[in-house]
SELUMSE-846393 format. One record per residue (C-alpha): residue in one letter; x, y, z. Coordinates in steps of 0.02 Angstrom, whole numbers. Example, Ala and Ser with C-alpha at 12.3 -4.5 7.8 and 13.67 -1.06 7.14 Angstrom:
REM SELUMSE-846393
{"A"; {615; -225; 390}}
{"S"; {684; -53; 357}}
REM end
This chain:
REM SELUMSE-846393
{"X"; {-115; -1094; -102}}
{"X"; {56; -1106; -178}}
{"X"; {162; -944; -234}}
{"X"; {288; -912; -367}}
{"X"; {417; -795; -405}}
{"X"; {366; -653; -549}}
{"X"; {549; -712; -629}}
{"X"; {492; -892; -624}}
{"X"; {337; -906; -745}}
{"X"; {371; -1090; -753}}
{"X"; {307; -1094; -573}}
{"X"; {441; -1252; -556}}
{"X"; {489; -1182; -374}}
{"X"; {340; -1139; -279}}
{"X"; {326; -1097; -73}}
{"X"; {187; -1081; 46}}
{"X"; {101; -949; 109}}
{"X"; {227; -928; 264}}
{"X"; {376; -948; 149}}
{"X"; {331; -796; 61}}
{"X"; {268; -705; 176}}
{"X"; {434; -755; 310}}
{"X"; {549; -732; 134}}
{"X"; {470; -578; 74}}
{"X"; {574; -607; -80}}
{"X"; {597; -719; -188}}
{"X"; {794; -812; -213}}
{"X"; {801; -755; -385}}
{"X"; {745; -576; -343}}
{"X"; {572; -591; -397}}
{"X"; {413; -551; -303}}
{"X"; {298; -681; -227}}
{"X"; {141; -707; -320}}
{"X"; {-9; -826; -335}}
{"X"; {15; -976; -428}}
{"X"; {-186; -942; -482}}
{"X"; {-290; -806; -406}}
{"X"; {-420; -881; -313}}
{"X"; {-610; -838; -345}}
{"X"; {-717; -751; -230}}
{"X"; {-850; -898; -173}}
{"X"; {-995; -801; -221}}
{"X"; {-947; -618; -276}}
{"X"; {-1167; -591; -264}}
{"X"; {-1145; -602; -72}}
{"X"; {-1025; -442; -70}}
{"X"; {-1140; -328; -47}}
{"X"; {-1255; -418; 108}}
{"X"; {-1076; -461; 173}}
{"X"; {-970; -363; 316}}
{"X"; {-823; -315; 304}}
{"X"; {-754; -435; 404}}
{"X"; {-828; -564; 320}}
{"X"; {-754; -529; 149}}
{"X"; {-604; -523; 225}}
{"X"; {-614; -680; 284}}
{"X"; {-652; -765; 122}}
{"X"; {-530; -676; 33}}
{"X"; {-384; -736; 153}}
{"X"; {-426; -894; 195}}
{"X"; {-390; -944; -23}}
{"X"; {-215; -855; 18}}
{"X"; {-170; -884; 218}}
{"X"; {-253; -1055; 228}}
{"X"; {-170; -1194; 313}}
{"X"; {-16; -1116; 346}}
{"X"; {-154; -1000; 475}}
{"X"; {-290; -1113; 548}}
{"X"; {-471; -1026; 497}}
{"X"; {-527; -1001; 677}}
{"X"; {-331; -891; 726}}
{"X"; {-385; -806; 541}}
{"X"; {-563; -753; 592}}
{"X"; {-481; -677; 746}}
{"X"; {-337; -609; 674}}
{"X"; {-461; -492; 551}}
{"X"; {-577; -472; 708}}
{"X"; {-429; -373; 781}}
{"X"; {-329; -293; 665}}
{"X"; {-506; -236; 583}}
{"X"; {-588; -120; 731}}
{"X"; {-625; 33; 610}}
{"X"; {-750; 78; 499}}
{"X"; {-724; 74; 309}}
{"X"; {-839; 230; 267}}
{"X"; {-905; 229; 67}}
{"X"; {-953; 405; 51}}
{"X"; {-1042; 468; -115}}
{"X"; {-1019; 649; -128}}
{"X"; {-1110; 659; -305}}
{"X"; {-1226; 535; -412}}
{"X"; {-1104; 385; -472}}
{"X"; {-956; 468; -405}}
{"X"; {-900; 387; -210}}
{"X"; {-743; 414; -95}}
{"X"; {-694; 249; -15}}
{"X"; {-614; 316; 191}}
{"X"; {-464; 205; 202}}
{"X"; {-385; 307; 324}}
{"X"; {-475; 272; 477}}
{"X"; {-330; 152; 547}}
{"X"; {-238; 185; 697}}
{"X"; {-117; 287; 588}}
{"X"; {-250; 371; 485}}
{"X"; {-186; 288; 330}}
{"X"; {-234; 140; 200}}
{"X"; {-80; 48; 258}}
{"X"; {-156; 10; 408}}
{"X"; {-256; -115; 321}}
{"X"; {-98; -210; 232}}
{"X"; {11; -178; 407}}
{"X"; {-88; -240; 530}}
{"X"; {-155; -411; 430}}
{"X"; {41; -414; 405}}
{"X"; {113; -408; 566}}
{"X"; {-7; -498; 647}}
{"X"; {30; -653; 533}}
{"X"; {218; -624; 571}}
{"X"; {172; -598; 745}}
{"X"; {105; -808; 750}}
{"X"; {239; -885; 609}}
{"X"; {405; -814; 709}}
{"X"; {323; -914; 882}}
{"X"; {389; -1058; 777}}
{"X"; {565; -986; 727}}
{"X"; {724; -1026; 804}}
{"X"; {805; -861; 764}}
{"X"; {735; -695; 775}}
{"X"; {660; -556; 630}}
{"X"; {725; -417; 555}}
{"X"; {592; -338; 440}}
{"X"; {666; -183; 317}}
{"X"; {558; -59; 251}}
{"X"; {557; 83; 149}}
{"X"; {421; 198; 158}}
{"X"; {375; 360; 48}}
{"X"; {280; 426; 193}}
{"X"; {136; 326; 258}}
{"X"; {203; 163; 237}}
{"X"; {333; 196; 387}}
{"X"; {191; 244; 514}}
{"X"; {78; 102; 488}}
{"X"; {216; -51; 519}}
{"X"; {299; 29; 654}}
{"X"; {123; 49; 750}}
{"X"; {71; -132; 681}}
{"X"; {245; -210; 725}}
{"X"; {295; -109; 887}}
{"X"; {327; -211; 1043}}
{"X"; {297; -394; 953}}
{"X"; {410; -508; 1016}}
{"X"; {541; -577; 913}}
{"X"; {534; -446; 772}}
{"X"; {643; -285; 755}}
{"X"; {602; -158; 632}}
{"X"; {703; -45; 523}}
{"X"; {624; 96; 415}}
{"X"; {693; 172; 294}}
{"X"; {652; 361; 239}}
{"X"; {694; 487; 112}}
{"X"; {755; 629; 237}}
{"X"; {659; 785; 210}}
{"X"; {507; 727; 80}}
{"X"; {399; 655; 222}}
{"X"; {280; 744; 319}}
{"X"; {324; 823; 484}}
{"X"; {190; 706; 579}}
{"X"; {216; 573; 463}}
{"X"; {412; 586; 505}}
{"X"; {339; 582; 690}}
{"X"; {238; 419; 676}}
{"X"; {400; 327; 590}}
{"X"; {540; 385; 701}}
{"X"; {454; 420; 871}}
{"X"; {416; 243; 940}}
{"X"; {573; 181; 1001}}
{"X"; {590; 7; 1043}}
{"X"; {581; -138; 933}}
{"X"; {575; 7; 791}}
{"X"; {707; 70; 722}}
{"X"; {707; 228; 604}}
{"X"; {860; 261; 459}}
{"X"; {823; 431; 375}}
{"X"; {918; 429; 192}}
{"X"; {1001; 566; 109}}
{"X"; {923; 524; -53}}
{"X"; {741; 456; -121}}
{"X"; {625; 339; -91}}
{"X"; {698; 239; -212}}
{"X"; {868; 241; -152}}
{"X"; {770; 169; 17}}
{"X"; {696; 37; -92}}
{"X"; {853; -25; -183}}
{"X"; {947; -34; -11}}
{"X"; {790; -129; 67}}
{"X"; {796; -257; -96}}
{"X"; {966; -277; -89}}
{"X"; {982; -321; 99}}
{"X"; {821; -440; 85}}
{"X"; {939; -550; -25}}
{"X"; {1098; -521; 38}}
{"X"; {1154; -688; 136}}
{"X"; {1255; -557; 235}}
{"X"; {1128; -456; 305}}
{"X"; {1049; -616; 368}}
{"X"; {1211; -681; 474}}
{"X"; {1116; -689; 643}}
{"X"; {930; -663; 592}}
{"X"; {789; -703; 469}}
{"X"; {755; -552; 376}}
{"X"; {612; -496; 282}}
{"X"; {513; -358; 212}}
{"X"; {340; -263; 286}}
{"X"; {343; -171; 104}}
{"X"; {204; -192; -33}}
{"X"; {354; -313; -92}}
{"X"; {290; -441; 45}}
{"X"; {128; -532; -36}}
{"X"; {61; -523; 163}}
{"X"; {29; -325; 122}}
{"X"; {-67; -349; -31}}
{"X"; {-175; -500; 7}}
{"X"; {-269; -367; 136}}
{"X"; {-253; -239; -6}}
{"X"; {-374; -323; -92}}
{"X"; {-534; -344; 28}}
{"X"; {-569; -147; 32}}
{"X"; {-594; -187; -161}}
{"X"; {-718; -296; -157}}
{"X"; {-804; -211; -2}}
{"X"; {-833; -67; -100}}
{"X"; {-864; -138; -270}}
{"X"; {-996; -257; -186}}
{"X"; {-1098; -66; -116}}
{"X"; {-1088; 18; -270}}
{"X"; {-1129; -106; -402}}
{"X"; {-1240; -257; -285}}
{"X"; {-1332; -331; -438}}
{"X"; {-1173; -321; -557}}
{"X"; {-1238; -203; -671}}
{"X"; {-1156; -63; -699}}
{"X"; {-983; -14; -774}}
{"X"; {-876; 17; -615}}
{"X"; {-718; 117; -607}}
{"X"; {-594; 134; -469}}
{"X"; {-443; 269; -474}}
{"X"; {-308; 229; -369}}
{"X"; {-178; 369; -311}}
{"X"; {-25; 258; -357}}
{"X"; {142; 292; -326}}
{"X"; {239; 76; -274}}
{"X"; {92; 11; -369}}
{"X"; {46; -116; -219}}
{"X"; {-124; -40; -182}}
{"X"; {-152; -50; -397}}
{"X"; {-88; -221; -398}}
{"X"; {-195; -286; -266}}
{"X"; {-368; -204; -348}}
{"X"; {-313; -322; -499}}
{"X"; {-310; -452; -401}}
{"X"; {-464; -388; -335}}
{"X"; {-535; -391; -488}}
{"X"; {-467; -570; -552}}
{"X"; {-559; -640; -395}}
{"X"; {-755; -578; -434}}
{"X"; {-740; -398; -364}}
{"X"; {-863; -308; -518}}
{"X"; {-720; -187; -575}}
{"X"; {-721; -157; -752}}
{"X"; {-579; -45; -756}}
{"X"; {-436; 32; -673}}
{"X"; {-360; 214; -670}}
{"X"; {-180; 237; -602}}
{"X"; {-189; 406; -520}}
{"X"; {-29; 483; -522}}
{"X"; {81; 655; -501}}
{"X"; {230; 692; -609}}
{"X"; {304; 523; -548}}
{"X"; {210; 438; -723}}
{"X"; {337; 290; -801}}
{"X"; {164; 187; -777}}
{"X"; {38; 310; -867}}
{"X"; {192; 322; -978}}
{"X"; {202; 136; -1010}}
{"X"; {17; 118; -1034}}
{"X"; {2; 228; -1193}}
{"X"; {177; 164; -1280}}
{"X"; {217; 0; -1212}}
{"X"; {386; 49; -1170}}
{"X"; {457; 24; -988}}
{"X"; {556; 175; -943}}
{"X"; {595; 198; -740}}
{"X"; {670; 355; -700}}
{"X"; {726; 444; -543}}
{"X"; {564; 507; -435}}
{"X"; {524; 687; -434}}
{"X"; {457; 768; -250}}
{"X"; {291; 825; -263}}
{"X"; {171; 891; -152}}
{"X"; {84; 689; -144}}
{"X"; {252; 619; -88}}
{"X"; {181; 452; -33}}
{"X"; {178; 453; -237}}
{"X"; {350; 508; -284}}
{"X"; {436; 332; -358}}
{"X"; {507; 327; -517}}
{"X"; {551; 142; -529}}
{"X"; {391; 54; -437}}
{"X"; {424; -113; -367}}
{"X"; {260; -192; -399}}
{"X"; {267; -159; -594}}
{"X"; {330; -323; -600}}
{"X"; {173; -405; -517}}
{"X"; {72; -300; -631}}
{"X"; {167; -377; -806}}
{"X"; {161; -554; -723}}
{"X"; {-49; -535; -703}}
{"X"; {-73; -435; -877}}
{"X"; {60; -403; -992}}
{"X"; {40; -283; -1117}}
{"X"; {-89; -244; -1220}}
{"X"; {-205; -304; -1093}}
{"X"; {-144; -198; -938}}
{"X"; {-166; -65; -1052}}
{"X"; {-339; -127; -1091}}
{"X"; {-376; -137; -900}}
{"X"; {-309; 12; -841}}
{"X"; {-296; 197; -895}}
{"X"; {-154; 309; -820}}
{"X"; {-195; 508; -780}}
{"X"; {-39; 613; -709}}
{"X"; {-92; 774; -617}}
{"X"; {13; 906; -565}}
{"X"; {26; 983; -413}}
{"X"; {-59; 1139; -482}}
{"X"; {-205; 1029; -523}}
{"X"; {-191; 951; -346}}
{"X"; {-219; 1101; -279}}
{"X"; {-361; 1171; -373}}
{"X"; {-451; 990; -329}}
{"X"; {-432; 1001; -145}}
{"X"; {-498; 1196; -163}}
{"X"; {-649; 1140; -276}}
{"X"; {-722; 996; -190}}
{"X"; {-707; 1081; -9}}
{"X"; {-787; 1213; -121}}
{"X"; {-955; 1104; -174}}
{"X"; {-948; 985; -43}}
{"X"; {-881; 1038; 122}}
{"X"; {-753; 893; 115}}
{"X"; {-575; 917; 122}}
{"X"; {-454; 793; 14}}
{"X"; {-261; 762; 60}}
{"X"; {-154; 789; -107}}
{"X"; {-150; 604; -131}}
{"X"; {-350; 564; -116}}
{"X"; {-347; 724; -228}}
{"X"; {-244; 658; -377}}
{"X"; {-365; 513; -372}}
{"X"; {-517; 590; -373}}
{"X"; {-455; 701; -514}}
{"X"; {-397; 569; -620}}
{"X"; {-572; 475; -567}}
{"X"; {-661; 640; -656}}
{"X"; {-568; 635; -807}}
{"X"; {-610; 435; -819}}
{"X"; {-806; 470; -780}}
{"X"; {-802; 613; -917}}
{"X"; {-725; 481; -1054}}
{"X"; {-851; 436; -1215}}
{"X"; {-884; 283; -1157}}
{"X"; {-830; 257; -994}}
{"X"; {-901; 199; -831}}
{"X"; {-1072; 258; -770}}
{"X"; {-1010; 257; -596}}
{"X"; {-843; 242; -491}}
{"X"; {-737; 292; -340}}
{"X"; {-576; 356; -286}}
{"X"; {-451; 273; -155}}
{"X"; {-431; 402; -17}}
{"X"; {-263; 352; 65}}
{"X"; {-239; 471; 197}}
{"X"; {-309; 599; 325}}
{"X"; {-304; 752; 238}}
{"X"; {-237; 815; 444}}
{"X"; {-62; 702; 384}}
{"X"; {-34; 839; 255}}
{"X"; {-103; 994; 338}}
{"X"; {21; 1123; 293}}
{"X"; {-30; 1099; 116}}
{"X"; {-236; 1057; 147}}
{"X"; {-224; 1223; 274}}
{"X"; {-171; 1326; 155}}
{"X"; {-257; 1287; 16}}
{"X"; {-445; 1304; 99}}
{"X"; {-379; 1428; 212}}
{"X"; {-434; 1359; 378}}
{"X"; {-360; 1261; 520}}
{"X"; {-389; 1055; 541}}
{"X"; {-438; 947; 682}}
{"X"; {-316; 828; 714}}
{"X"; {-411; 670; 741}}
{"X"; {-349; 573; 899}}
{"X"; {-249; 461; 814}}
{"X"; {-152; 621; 754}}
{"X"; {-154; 702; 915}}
{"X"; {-64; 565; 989}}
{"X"; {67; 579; 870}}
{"X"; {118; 746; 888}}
{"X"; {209; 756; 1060}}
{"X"; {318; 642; 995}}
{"X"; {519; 678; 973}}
{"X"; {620; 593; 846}}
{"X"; {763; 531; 829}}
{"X"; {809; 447; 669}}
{"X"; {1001; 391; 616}}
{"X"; {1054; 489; 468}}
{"X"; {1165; 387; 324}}
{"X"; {1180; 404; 145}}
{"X"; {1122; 298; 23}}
{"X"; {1249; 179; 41}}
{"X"; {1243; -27; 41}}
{"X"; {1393; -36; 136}}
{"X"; {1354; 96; 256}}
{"X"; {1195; 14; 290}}
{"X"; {1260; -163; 319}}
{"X"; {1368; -107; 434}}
{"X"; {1233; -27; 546}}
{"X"; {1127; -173; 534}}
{"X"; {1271; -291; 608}}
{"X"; {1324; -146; 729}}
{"X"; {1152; -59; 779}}
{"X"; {1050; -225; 770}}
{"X"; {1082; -369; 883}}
REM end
């Protein structure tokens, strides 16, 4: 498997998967993307199939020879040891658990594939890593637990300071070590742009390689895109019905990689970007006009971007009219958020975080549409426990942390403070990391 940069559609400079993944950008700016998306061997098998074992077909397309297939099988054997629960709370209408990970989060699946790879490709380096990344909240959590103490790699994340969650805020800054945490005065997309800029900055790459663990590096979303198939494979095993899946989107990675998903055999026949006020996307779906604008802090802040990275993978794969033909955008406010959480504790006895709330919202609306699908299911991103001063109040009870919570939470922090500033930044990098 070759990759390309989205800014080079002529494909006439392509890398390997470790380029790519070692890169995380391309020269020209551009995101690494497949030269063709592979197809699934036999997309019937899906639903007979482990977990596991779709992610091991899925890679192997991608990650294949640059990782031999027996150091690939074991790789997913260990960063895979939790459950992917499919949960259908009414008739057509599922939850897919992705935040069973070690950080009770969906990144866990895109972090640990990730760092593992990095983890066997730096044995082989003569100079050491610096990965940058800028998180929105969960992000953060799930590459410093997948990256801390690997040898040869130092982390830097990079936060918006005060729109993450108290434990979230924990799990980023409260490792130590190889991980290092940078809280910004500004948004998650300030972090992004600094992150962007340093990944091609020859400067910021004097004494190290340096890279990216965000859904900017193709290593996140190639694991982004087994859950897809997993769950497409349950609900729909003989290909028959209309399938739906609403993703809470807020860097468009975990969107991107469901089309990718879906160009490879998983039986998606369409797409719904879940989103809160943050909505250029939804925006962009029902004009065809591209219009980033600063994020707005919401109550789902993992979803608070205004100029999403991965917008650019999405245009390479389907330019308009045909994204808009593949997927439908639905904003919900916080209001609606709320009321959501409330309802389907409510009918169900199962308690939502604001993000998994957006999405099964928007997946309502979709399943309610003349003519839409006969059955779908909603991307549930995060322990509703990450997010418990809002869940709490809403249903007006106390949550269990689960352990991987607990263990979180006697944790102190202590991040370095800086504006958004490239200068500022540089100069800690050269100063702060040797």
């Amino acid at each position: 498997m070759r990759f390309r940069s989205t800014r080079d559609p002529s494909a006439a400079a392509t890398v390997s998967f470790r380029e790519a993944v070692m890169r995380g950008m391309a020269p020209d700016g551009g995101l690494y993307i497949p030269e063709t998306i592979p197809r699934y061997p036999d997309p019937s098998r899906l639903a007979s199939s482990s977990f596991a074992e779709i992610a091991f077909e899925a890679a192997r397309f991608f990650a294949c020879p640059d990782l031999g297939e027996a150091e690939l099988l074991e790789l997913i054997a260990d960063a895979y040891d939790f459950p992917v629960p499919l949960v259908e709370l009414e008739p057509g209408r599922h939850a897919l658990e992705l935040f069973r990970g070690p950080t009770a989060a969906f990144k866990d699946f895109g972090a640990r594939f990730m760092a593992r790879v990095m983890g066997i490709f730096v044995r082989g380096e003569s100079r050491p890593l610096l990965i940058l990344t800028a998180t929105s909240g969960d992000t953060g959590g799930a590459v410093a637990d997948g990256f801390h103490g690997v040898a040869g790699i130092d982390v830097v994340v990079l936060y918006p300071k005060g729109r993450v969650s108290p434990i979230q805020e924990r799990q980023i800054a409260g490792l130590g070590g190889n991980i290092h945490a940078v809280a910004i005065e500004g948004s998650f997309d300030d972090c992004q742009t600094l992150v962007k800029r340093a990944c091609s900055d020859p400067a910021a790459a004097e004494r190290r390689m340096v890279s990216s663990a965000n859904s900017i590096n193709v290593a996140r979303l190639v694991p982004q895109t087994f859950y897809y198939l997993y769950a497409a494979g349950r609900i729909d095993p003989d290909g028959t019905r209309v399938l739906v899946a609403s993703v809470p989107s807020g860097n468009y990675g975990n969107l991107t990689a469901g089309l990718w998903a879906q160009a490879m055999g998983a039986p998606i026949a369409r797409f719904v970007a879940a989103t809160n006020a943050n909505r250029a996307v939804p925006d962009y779906l029902e004009s065809g006009l591209w219009r980033p604008r600063p994020s707005i802090a919401t109550i789902s802040n993992a979803m608070d971007v205004g100029n999403p990275s991965n917008f650019e993978r999405m245009t390479s794969l389907l330019p308009y009219p045909e994204m808009a033909a593949a997927v439908t955008g639905f904003p919900v406010t916080d209001e609606e958020t709320i009321a959501t959480i409330v309802e389907v504790d409510r009918r169900f006895g199962y308690v939502l975080d604001p993000h998994g709330a957006v999405a099964w919202t928007a997946l309502g609306r979709a399943l309610a549409a003349p003519g839409s699908g006969a059955a779908g299911f909603a991307c549930l991103t995060a322990h509703p426990a990450k997010f418990r001063e809002i869940v709490e109040s809403a249903i007006g009870r106390t949550l269990a942390l689960p352990p991987e919570l607990s263990a979180a939470e006697s944790r102190n922090v202590s991040p370095t403070c800086m504006p958004p500033e490239y200068g500022a930044f540089l100069s800690w990098l050269r100063d702060e990391i040797r």
